[in-house]
C-alpha positions in Angstrom: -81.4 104.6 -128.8 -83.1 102.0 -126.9 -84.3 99.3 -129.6 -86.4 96.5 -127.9 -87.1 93.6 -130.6 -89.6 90.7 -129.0 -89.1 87.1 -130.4 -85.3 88.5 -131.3 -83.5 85.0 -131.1 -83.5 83.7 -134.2 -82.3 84.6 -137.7 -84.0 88.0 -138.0 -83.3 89.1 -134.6 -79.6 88.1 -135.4 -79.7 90.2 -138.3 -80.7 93.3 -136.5 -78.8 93.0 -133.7 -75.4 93.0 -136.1 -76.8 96.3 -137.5 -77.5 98.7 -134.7 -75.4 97.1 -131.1 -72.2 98.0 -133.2 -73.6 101.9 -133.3 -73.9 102.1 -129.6 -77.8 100.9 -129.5 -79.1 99.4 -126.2 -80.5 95.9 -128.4 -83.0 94.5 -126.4 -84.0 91.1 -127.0 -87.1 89.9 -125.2 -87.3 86.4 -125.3 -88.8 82.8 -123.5 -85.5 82.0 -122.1 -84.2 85.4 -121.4 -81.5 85.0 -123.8 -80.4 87.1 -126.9 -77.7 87.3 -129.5 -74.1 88.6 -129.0 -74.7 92.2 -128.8 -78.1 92.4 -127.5 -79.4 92.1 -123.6 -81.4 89.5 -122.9 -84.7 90.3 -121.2 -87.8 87.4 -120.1 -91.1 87.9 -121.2 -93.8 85.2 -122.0 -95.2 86.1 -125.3 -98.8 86.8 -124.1 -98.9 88.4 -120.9 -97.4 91.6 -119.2 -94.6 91.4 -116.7 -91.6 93.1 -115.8 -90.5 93.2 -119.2 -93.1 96.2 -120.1 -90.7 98.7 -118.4 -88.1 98.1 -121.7 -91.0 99.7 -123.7 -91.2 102.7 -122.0 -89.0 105.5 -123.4 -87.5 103.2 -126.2 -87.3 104.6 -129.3 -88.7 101.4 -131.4 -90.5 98.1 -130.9 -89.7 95.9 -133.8 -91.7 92.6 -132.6 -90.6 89.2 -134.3 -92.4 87.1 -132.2 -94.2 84.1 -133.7 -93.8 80.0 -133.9 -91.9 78.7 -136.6 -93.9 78.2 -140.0 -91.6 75.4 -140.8 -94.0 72.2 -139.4 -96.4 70.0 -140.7 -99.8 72.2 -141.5 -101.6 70.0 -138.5 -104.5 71.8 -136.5 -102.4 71.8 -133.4 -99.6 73.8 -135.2 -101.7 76.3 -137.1 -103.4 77.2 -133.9 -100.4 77.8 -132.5 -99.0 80.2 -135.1 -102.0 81.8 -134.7 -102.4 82.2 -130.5 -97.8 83.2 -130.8 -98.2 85.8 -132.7 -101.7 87.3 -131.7 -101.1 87.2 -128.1 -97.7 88.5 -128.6 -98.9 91.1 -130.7 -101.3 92.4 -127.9 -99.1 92.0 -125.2 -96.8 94.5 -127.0 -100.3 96.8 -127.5 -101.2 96.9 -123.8 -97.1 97.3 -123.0 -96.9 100.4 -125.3 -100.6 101.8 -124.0 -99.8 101.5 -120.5 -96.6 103.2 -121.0 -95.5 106.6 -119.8 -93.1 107.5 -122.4 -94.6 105.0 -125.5 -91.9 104.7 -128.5 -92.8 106.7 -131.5 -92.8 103.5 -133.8 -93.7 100.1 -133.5 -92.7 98.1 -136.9 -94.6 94.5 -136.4 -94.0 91.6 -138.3 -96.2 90.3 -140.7 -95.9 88.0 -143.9 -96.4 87.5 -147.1 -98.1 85.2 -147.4 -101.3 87.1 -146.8 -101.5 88.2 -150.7 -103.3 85.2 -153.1 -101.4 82.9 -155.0 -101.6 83.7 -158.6 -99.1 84.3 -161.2 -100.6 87.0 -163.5 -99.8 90.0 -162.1 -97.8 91.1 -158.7 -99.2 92.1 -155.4 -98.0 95.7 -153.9 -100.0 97.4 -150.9 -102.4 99.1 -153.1 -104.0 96.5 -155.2 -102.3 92.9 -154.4 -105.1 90.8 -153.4 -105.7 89.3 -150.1 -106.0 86.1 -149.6 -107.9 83.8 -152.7 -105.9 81.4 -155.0 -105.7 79.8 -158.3 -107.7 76.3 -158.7 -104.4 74.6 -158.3 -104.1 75.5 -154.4 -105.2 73.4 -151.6 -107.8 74.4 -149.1 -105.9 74.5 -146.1 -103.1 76.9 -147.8 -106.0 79.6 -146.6 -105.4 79.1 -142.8 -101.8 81.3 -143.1 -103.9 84.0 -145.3 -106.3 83.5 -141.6 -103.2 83.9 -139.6 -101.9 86.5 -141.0 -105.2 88.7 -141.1 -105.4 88.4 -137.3 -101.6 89.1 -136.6 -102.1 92.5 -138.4 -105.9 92.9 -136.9 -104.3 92.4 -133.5 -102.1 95.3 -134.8 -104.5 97.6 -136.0 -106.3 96.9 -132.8 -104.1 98.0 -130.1 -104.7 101.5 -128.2 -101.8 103.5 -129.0 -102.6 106.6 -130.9 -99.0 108.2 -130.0 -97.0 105.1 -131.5 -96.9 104.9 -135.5 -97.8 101.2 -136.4 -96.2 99.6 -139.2 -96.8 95.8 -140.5 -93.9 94.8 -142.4 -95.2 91.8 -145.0 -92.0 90.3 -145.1 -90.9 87.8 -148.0 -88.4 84.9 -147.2 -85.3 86.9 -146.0 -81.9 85.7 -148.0 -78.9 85.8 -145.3 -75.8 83.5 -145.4 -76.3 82.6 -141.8 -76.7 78.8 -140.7 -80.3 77.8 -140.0 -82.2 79.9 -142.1 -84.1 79.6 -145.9 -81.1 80.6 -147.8 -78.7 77.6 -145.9 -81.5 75.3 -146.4 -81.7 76.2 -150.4 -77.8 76.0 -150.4 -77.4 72.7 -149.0 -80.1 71.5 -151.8 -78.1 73.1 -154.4 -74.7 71.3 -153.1 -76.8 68.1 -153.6 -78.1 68.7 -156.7 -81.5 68.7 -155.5 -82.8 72.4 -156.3 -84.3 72.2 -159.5 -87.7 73.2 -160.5 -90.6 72.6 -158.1 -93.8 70.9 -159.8 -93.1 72.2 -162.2 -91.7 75.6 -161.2 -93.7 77.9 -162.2 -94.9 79.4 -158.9 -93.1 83.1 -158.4 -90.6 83.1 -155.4 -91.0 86.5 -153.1 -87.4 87.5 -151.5 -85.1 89.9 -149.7 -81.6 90.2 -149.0 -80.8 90.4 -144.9 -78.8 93.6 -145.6 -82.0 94.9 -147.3 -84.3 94.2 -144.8 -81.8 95.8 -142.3 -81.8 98.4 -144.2 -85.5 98.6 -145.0 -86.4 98.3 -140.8 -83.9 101.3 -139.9 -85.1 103.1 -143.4 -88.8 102.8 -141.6 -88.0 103.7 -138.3 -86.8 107.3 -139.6 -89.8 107.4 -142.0 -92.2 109.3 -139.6 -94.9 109.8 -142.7 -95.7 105.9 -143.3 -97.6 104.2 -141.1 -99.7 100.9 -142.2 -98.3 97.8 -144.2 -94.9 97.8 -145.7 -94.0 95.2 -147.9 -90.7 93.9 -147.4 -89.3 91.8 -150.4 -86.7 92.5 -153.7 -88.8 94.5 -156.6 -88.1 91.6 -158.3 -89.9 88.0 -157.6 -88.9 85.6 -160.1 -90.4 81.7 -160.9 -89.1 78.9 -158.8 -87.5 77.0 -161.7 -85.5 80.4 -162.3 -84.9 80.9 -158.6 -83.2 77.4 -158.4 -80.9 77.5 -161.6 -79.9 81.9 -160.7 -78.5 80.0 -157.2 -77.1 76.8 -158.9 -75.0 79.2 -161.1 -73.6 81.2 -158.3 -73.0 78.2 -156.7 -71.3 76.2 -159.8 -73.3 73.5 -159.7 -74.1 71.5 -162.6 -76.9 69.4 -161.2 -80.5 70.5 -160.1 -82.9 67.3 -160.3 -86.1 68.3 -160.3 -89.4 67.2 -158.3 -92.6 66.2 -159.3 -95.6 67.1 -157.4 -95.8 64.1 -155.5 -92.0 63.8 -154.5 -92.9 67.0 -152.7 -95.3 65.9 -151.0 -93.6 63.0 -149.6 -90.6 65.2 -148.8 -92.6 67.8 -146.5 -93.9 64.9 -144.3 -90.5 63.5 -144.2 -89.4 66.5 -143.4 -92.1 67.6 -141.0 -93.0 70.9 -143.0 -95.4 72.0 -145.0 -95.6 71.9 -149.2 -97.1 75.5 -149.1 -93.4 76.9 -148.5 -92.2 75.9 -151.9 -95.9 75.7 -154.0 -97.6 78.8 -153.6 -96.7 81.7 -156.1 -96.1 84.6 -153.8 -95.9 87.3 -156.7 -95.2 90.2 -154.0 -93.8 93.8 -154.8 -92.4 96.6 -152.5 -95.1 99.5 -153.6 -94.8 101.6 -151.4 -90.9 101.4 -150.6 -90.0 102.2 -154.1 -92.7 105.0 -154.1 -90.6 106.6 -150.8 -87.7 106.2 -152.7 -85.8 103.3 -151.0 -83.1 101.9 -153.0 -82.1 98.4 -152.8 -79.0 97.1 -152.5 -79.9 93.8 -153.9 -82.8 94.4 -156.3 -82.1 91.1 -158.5 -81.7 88.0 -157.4 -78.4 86.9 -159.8 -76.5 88.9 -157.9 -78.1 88.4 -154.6 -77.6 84.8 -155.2 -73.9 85.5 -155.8 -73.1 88.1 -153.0 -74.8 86.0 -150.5 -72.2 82.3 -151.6 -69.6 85.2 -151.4 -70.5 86.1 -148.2 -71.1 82.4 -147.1 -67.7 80.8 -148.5 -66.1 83.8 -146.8 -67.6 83.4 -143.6 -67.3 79.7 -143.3 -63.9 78.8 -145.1 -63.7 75.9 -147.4 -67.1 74.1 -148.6 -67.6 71.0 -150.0 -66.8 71.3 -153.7 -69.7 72.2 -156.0 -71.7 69.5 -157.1 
């Protein structure tokens, strides 16, 4: 199969890529710079407009789109309107590529987030009746704008004319992988310093997946010609922060986890250039409608996720630093 993934250069793209070049897939990457990861080919497209790069669309048998700026910056207007215009304009360049095709792939699986369900803690959020947007008291007003962004990434899906190409919005959690650069390295190298203890308090739920499960959940729905809509994509079981951390220190060994007051977040997210949102809100999210089609997860729990993935990571990179 021809598999074109726009915005495939970073951790997700990486991910994929692993999965399906070693089966003999053409792995197209389409990308700013033209490049890709080991495995894939490299193709240039801008992110908004069409070019050249529309002929990879026709007769390939997926579109898996990625593309979007980083959520990892500070929550300034100038960013948020750019997460916004990267993934809406990407979004509808891949519409009027796939309309304008002569052969359009049968499925086009579309990133989404999260993040779009309301931060609460009583009861979970699955397709049916999770709750869109809204918050508890506790969250701050401009936590809304990625509940914006999010609405018009998967309006800029629902949008696009192309009634012979199954669309599916995948509401994707924070995906767990041992790879350098991504959430689960940045967590790990907190844990190491015995930083990762409970967040204000740590009662906020923590949505995740396991990279092999959300490998496994994209190829699962590009052979599952009956769903269409959004899919989301996170571990049945979403667990609060302060459980989150400790779960990881234990799989880690270490003995440390200082925890951090509201305010010491605060200063660490503009320190760091991010936003407090990543860590604060409860994102209480569950995989309806996977579980309903009778996906079965690998990694359900995260114990064991926690531990598979500093298996995987002390086995990929040698010797670490001893636990703290």
């Amino acid at each position: 199969m021809r598999i074109v993934i726009p915005g495939g250069t970073g951790q997700l793209g990486a991910l994929l890529t692993r999965a399906l070049a070693p089966q003999g897939h053409d792995v197209v990457v389409l990308s700013r710079s033209g490049r890709a990861p080991e495995g894939a080919r490299g193709v240039r497209w801008d992110g908004a407009t069409l070019g050249p790069w529309a002929a990879e669309l026709d007769g390939a048998s997926a579109v898996i789109n990625l593309a979007g700026r980083t959520v990892n910056c500070r929550p300034s207007a100038r960013n948020r309107q750019q997460m916004m215009t990267s993934r809406v304009f990407s979004t509808q360049a891949v519409g009027q590529a796939i309309a304008q095709a002569t052969r359009p792939p049968p499925v086009w699986l579309q990133m989404s987030t999260a993040t779009l369900y309301a931060h609460r803690f009583d009861a979970p959020n699955d397709e049916a009746t999770g709750i869109i947007g809204g918050a508890e008291p506790d969250a701050p007003a401009w936590w809304a704008s990625s509940v914006w962004v999010g609405q018009a990434w998967e309006r800029a899906l629902a949008e696009a004319d192309t009634p012979h190409t199954r669309k599916v919005a995948l509401r994707t959690a924070m995906v767990m992988s041992p790879d350098r650069g991504g959430v689960f390295d940045y967590l790990l190298q907190l844990t190491r310093l015995g930083l990762h203890g409970p967040i204000a308090g740590g009662r906020q739920f923590v949505s995740w997946i396991h990279g092999d499960d959300f490998v496994r959940a994209v190829r699962f729905l590009m052979q599952a010609e009956h769903v269409h809509g959004p899919v989301n994509l996170c571990a049945p079981e979403p667990l609060p922060q302060r459980d989150f951390a400790a779960a990881l220190r234990d799989a880690w060994g270490a003995r440390v986890g200082l925890p951090a007051a509201g305010w010491m977040v605060a200063l660490g997210a503009w320190l760091l250039r991010t936003d407090t949102e990543l860590v604060r809100k409860s994102r209480r999210v569950v995989p309806g409608r996977l579980l309903a089609d009778g996906f079965d997860f690998e990694h359900p729990a995260w114990p064991g996720a926690a531990r598979a993935l500093v298996a995987a990571r002390r086995g990929a990179q040698g010797a670490l630093p001893a636990p703290v």
